[in-house]
C-alpha positions as CSV (number, residue, x, y, z in Angstrom):
1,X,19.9,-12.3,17.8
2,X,20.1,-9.3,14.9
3,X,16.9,-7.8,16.4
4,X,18.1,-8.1,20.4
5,X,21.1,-6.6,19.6
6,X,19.8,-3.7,17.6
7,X,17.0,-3.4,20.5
8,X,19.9,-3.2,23.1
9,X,21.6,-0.1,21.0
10,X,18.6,1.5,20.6
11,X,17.6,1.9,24.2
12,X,20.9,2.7,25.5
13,X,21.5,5.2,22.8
14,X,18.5,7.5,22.3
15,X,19.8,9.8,20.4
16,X,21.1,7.4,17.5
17,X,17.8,6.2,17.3
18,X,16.6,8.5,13.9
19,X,20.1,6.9,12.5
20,X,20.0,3.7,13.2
21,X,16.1,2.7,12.6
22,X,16.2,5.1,9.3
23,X,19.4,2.7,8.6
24,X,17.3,-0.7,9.5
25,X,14.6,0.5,7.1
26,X,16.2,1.0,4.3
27,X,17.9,-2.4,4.5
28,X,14.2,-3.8,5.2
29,X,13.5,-2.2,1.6
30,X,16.2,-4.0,0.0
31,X,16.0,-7.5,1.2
32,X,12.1,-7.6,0.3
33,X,12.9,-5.8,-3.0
34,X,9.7,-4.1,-4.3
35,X,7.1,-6.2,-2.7
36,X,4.2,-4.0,-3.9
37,X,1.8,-6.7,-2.1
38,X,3.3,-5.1,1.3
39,X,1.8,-1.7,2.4
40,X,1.4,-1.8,6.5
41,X,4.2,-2.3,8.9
42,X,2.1,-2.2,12.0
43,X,0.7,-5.1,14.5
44,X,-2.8,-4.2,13.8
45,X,-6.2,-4.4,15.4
46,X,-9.2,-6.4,16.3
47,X,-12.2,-5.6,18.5
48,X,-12.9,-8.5,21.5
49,X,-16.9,-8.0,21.1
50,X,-18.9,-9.3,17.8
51,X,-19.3,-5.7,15.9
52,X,-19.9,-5.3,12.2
53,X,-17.2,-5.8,10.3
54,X,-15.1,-3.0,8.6
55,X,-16.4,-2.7,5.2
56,X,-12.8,-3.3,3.1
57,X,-12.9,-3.5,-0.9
58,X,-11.7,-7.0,-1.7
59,X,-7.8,-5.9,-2.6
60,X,-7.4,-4.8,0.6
61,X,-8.9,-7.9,2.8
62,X,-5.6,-9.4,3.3
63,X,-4.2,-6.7,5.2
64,X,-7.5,-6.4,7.6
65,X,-6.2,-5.9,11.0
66,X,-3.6,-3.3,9.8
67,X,-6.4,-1.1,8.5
68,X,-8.6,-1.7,11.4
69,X,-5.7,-0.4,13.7
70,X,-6.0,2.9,11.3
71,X,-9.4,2.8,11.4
72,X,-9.8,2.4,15.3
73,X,-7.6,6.3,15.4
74,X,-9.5,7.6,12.0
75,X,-13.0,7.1,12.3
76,X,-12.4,9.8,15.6
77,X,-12.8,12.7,13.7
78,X,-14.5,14.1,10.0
79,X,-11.5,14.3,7.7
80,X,-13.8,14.8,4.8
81,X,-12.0,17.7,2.7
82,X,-9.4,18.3,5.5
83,X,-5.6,18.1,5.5
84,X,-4.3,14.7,6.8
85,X,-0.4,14.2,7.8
86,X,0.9,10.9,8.6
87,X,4.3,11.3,10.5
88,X,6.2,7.9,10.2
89,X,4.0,6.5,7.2
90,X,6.0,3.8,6.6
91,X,5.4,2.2,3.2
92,X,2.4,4.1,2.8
93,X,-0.4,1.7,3.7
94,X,-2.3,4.1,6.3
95,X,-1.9,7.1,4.1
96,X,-3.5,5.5,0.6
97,X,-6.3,3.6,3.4
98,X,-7.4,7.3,4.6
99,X,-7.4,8.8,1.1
100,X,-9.8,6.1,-0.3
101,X,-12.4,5.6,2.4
102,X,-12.2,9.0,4.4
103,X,-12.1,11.7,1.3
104,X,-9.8,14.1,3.0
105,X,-8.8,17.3,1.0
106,X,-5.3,16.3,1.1
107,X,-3.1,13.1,2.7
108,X,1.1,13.9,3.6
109,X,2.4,11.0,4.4
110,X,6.9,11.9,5.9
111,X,9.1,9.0,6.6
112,X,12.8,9.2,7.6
113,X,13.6,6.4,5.4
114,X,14.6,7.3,1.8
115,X,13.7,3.8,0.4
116,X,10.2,3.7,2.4
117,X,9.2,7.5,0.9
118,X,10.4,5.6,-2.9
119,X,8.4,3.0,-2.7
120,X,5.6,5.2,-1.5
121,X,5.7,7.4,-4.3
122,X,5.5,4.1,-6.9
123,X,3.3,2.7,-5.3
124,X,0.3,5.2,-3.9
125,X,0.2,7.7,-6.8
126,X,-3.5,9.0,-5.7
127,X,-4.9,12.5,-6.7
128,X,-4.0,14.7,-3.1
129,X,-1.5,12.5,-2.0
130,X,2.2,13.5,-1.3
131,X,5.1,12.1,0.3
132,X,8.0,13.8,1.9
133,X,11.3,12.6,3.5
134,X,12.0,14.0,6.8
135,X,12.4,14.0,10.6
136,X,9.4,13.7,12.9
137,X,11.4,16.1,15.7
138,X,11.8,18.8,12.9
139,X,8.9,18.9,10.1
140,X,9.1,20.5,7.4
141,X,5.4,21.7,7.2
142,X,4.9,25.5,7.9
143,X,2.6,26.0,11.4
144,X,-1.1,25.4,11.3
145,X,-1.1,23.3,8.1
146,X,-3.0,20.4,9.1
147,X,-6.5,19.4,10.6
148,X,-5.1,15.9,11.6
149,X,-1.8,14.3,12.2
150,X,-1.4,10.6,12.8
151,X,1.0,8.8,14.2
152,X,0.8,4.5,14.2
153,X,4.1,2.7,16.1
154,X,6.8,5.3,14.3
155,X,7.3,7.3,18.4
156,X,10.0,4.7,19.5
157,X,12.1,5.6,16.9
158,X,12.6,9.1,17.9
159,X,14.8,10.9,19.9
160,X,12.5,12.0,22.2
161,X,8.3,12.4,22.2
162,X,8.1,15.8,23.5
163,X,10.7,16.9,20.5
164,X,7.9,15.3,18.4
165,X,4.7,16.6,20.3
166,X,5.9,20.2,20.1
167,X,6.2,19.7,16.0
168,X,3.1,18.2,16.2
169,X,1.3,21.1,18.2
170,X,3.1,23.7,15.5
171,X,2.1,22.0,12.9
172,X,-1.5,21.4,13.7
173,X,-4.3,23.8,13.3
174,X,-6.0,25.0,16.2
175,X,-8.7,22.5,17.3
176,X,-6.7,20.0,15.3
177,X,-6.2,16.5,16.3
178,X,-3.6,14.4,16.9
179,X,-3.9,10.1,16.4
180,X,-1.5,8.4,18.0
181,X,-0.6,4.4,18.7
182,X,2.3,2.6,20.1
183,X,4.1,0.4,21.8
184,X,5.7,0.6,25.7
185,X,7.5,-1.0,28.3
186,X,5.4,-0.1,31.4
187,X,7.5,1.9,32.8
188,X,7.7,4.1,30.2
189,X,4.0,4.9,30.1
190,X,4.5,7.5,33.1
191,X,7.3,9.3,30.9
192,X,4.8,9.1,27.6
193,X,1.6,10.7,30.1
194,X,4.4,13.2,31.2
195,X,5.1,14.0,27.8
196,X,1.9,14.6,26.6
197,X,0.6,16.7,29.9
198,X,3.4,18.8,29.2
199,X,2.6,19.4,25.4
200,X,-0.2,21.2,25.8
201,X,-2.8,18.9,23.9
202,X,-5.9,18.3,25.2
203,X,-6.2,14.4,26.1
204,X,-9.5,13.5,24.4
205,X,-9.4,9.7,24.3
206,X,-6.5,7.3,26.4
207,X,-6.8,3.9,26.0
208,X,-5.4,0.6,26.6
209,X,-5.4,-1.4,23.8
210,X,-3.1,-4.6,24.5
211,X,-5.4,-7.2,24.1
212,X,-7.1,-5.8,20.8
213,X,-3.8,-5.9,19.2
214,X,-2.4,-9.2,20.9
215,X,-5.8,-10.4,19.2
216,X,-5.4,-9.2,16.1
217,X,-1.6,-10.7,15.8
218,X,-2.8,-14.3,17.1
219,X,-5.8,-14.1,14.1
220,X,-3.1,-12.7,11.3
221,X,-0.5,-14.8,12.1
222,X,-0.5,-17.3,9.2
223,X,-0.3,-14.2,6.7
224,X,2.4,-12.8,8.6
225,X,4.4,-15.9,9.8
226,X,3.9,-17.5,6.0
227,X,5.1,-14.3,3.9
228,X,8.2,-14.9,6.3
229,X,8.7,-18.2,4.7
230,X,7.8,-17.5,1.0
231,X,8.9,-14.0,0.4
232,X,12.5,-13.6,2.2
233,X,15.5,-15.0,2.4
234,X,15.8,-17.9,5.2
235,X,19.1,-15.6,6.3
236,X,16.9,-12.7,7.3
237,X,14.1,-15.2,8.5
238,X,14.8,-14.7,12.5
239,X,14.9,-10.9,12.3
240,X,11.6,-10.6,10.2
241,X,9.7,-13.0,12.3
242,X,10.4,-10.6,15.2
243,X,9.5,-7.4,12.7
244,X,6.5,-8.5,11.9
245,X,5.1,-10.1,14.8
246,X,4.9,-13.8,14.0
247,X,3.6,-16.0,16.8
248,X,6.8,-16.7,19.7
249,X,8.6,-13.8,18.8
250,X,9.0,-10.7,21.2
251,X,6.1,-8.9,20.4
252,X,2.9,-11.1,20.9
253,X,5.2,-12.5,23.6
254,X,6.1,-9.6,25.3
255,X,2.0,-8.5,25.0
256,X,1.1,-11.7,26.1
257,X,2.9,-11.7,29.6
258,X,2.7,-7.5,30.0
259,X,6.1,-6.7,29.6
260,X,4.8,-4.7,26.7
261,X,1.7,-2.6,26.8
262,X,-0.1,-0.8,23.4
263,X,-2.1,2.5,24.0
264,X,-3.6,5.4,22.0
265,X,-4.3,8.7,22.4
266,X,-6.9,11.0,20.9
267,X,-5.2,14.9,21.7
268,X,-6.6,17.9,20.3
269,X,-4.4,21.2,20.0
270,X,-7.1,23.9,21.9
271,X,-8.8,26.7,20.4
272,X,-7.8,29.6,21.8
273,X,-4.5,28.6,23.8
274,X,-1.6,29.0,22.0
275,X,0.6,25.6,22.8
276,X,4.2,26.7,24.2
277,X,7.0,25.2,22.9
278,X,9.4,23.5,25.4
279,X,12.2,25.0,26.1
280,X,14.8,22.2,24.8
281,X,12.6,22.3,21.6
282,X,13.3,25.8,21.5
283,X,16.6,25.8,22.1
284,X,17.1,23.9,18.7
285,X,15.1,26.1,16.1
């Protein structure tokens, strides 16, 4: 009933979005206390075929499918001694994944959530690692300071994705690449193509990828469903069955009978074209 509610605000009121979801995170930090064992906060990933497995190092098995949803953006381009930003990292998870197996130069992770970019900095001290507190619609990264930006189910709670798009066309490097994945009501996918044709990224990769993550949430639901059960309060058990995904709750079912759709782009800021900014981005710099 919490998450409904909240839900209902949130699409009816864009703009409180930031406010409200930077609001619902930090209470998520303090009813799970410091639950170190808990690094991802997305719905995660599984291929339908029989490929090799992802090669994980045993301490981070239990959170497979989250990885393998950073994994299926990452492995698209050679971050080895590049500059990495994670907008929306969360509690970290993606940022400390790609620093380990990917040897980037340097990993950013930004979150709007003071108690998410806390527990990030106990938790992932790594050598080139750093974590800021800020807005995704206004970075505070000078222009051209990354190779790659990625972006895993943090667009919702923005005010608006071409706000975000033009930060993340500034903030790239030319013939940088943006990694993005998320969550839509169909018919909001026409306004997230329009967005992106009108940002001046170069679509490299679109894809569908409902059933991979349905998938992955039906094979990771004991984990998900049982750290529910043993790890928070009953009070907040509702709400946090819906966060994370457990089996009957809106996500897999809204995934399940295509009220919800998951894609992910692969853009690439061009060469040699300098990306305009929009004009209602503009307006507010």
């Amino acid at each position: 009933m919490i998450s409904r509610l909240l839900l209902s605000v949130l699409n009816r009121t864009p703009v409180l979005r930031p406010v409200l979801w930077k609001f619902f995170f930090d209470i998520l930090a303090r009813v799970t206390g410091g639950a170190g064992w808990w690094r991802f906060m997305n719905y995660g990933y599984a291929d339908l075929g029989v490929p090799a497995p992802l090669r994980l190092r045993p301490e981070d098995e239990a959170e497979r499918y989250c990885i393998q949803l950073y994994d299926h953006l990452l492995r698209r381009v050679d971050l080895r001694g590049k500059d990495l930003l994670e907008v929306g990292c969360g509690r970290g998870g993606g940022v400390a994944y790609a620093a380990r197996y990917f040897r980037p130069r340097r990993v950013a992770g930004l979150d709007i959530a003071p108690a998410a970019i806390g527990f990030c900095r106990r938790h992932h001290r790594l050598p080139g690692v750093d974590f800021t507190l800020g807005r995704a619609e206004d970075l505070p990264f000078p222009s051209d300071a990354f190779d790659a930006l990625v972006n895993v189910e943090s667009s919702f709670c923005y005010t608006g994705m071409d706000l975000f798009l033009a930060e993340a066309a500034r903030v790239l490097r030319p013939g940088g690449t943006l990694l993005f994945a998320d969550l839509r009501h169909p018919d909001e996918l026409a306004d997230l193509a329009d967005a992106v044709a009108a940002s001046g990224l170069e679509i490299r990769v679109r894809a569908d990828i409902t059933a991979n993550v349905l998938r992955a949430l039906d094979l990771d639901n004991e984990r998900r469903a049982g750290t529910v059960r043993r790890r928070v309060p009953r009070l907040f058990h509702g709400i946090m069955n819906d966060f994370v995904g457990a089996s009957g709750s809106r996500i897999p079912t809204g995934l399940r009978n295509g009220s919800l759709r998951y894609v992910s782009y692969i853009l690439r800021k061009p060469l040699d074209v300098e990306v305009e900014i929009p004009e209602k981005v503009a307006a507010l710099a």
